[in-house]
PyMOL commands that place a pseudoatom at each C-alpha (Angstrom):
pseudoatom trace, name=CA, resn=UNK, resi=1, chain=A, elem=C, hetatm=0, pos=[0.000, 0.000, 0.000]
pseudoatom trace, name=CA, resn=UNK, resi=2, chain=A, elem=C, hetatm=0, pos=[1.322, 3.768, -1.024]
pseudoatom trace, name=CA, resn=UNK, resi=3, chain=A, elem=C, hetatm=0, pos=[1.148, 5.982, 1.833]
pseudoatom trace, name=CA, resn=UNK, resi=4, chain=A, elem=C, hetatm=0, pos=[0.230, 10.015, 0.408]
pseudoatom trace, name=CA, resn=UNK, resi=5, chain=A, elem=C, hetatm=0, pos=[-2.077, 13.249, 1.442]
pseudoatom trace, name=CA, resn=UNK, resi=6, chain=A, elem=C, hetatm=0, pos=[-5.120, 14.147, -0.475]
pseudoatom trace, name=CA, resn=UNK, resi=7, chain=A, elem=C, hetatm=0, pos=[-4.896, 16.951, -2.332]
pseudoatom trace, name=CA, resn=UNK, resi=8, chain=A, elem=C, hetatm=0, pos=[-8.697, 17.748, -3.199]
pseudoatom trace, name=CA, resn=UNK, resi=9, chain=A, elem=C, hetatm=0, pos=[-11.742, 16.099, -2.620]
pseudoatom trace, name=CA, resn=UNK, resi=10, chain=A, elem=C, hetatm=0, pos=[-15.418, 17.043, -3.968]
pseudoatom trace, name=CA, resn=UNK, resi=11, chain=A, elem=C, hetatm=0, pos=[-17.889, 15.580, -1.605]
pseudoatom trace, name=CA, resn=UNK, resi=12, chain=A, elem=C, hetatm=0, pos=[-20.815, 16.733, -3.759]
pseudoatom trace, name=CA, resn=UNK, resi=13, chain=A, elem=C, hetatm=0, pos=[-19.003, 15.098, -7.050]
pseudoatom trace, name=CA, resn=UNK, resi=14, chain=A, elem=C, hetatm=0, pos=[-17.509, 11.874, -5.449]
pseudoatom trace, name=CA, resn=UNK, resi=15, chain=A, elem=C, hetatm=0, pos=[-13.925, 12.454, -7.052]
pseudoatom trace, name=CA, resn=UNK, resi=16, chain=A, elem=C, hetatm=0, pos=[-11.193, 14.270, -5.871]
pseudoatom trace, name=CA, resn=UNK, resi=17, chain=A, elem=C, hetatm=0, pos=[-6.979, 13.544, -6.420]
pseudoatom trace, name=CA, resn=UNK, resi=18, chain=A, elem=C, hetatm=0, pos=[-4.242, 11.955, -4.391]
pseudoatom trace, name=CA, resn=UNK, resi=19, chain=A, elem=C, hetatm=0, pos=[-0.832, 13.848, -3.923]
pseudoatom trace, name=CA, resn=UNK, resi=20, chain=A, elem=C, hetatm=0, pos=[1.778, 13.524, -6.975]
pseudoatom trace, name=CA, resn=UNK, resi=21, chain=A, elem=C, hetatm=0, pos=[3.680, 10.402, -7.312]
pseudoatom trace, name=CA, resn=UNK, resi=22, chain=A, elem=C, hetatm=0, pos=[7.374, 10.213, -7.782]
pseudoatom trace, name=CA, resn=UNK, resi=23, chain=A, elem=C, hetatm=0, pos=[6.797, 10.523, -11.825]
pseudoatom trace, name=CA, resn=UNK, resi=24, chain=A, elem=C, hetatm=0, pos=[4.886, 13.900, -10.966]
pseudoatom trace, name=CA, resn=UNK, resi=25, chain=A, elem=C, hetatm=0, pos=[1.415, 12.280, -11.631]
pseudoatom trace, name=CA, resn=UNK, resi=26, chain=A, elem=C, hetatm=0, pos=[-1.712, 12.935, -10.009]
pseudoatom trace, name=CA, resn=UNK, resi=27, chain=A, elem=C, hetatm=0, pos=[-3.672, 9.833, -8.606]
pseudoatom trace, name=CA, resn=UNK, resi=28, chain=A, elem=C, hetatm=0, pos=[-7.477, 10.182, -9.559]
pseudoatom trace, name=CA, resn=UNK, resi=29, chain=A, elem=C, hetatm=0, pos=[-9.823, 9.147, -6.611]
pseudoatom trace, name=CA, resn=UNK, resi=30, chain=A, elem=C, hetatm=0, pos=[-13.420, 8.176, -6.964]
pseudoatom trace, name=CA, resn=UNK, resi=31, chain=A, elem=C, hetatm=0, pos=[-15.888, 7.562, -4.070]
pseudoatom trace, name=CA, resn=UNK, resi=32, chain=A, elem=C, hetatm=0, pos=[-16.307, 4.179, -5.222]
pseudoatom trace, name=CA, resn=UNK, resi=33, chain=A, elem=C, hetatm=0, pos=[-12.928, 3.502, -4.274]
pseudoatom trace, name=CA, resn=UNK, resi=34, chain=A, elem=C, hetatm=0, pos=[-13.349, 4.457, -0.961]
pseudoatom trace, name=CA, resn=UNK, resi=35, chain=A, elem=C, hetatm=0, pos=[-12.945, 2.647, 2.572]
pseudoatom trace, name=CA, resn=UNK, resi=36, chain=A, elem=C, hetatm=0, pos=[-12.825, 5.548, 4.861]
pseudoatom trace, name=CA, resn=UNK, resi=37, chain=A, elem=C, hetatm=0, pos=[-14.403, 9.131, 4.511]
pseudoatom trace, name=CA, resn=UNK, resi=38, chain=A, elem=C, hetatm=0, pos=[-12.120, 11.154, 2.910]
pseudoatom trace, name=CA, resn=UNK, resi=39, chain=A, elem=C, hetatm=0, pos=[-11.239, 15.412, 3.049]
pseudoatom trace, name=CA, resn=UNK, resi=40, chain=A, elem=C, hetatm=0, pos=[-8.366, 17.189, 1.882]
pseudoatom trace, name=CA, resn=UNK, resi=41, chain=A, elem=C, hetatm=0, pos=[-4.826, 17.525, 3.755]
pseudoatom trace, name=CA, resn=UNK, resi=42, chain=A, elem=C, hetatm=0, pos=[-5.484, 13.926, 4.714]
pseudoatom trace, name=CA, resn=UNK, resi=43, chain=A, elem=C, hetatm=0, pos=[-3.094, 11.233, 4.954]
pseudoatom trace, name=CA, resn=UNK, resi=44, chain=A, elem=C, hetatm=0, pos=[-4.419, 7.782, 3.700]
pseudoatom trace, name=CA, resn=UNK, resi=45, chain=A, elem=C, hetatm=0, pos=[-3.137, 4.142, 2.326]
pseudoatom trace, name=CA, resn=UNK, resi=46, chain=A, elem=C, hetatm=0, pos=[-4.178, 2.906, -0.770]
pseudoatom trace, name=CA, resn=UNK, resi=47, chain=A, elem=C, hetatm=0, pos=[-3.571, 0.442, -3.757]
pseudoatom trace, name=CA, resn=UNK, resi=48, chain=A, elem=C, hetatm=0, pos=[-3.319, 1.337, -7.074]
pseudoatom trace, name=CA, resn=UNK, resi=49, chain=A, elem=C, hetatm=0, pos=[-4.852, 0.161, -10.871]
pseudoatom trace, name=CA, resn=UNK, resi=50, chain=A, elem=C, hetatm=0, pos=[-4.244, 2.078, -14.080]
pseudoatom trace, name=CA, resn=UNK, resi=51, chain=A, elem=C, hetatm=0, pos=[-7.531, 3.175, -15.419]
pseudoatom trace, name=CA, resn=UNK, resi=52, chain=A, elem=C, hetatm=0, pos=[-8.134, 4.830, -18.961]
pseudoatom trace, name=CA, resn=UNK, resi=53, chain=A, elem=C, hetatm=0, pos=[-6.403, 8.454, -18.470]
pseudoatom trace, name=CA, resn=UNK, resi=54, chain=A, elem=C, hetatm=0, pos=[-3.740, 7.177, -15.734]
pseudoatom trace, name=CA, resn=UNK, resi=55, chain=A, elem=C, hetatm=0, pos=[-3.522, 6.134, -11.844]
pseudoatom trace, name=CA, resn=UNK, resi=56, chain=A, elem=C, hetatm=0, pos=[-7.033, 5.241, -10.043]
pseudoatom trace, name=CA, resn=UNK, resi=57, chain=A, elem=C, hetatm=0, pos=[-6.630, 4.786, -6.075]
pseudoatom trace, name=CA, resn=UNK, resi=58, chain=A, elem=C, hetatm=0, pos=[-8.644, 1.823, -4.730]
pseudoatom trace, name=CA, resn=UNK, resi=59, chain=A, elem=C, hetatm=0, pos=[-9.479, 0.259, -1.326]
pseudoatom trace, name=CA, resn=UNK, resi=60, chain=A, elem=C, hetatm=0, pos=[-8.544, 4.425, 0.776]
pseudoatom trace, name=CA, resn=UNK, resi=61, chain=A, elem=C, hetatm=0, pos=[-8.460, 4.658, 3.709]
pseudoatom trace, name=CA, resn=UNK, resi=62, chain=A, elem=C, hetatm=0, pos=[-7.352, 7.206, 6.656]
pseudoatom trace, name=CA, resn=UNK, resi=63, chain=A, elem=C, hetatm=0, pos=[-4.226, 7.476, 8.682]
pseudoatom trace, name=CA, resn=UNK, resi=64, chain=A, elem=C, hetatm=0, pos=[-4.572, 8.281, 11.604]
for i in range(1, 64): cmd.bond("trace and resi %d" % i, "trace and resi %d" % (i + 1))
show_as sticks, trace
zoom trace
């Protein structure tokens, strides 16, 4: 499991992204690939699968 900080989350829209990885790109985060409720500035674990237009986290959840 990665280990980064959200860097925006839309409630209302379900999608939000995960901070850059090392090859400076964004990881897209949908609701459905949530375990935990999830806001910005928060630090969460995750998996990741490539998806059509690049990184997609899966199974999120918060650090405490």
């Amino acid at each position: 499991m990665k280990e980064r900080k959200v860097k925006f989350f839309n409630r209302t829209k379900g999608f939000g992204f995960i901070t850059t990885t090392e090859s400076g790109e964004d990881i897209f985060v949908h609701e459905s690939g949530l375990i935990d409720r999830i806001s910005e500035d928060d630090k969460v674990k995750f998996h990741t699968e490539r998806g059509k237009k690049g990184l997609n986290a899966i199974n999120v959840i918060l650090i405490n």
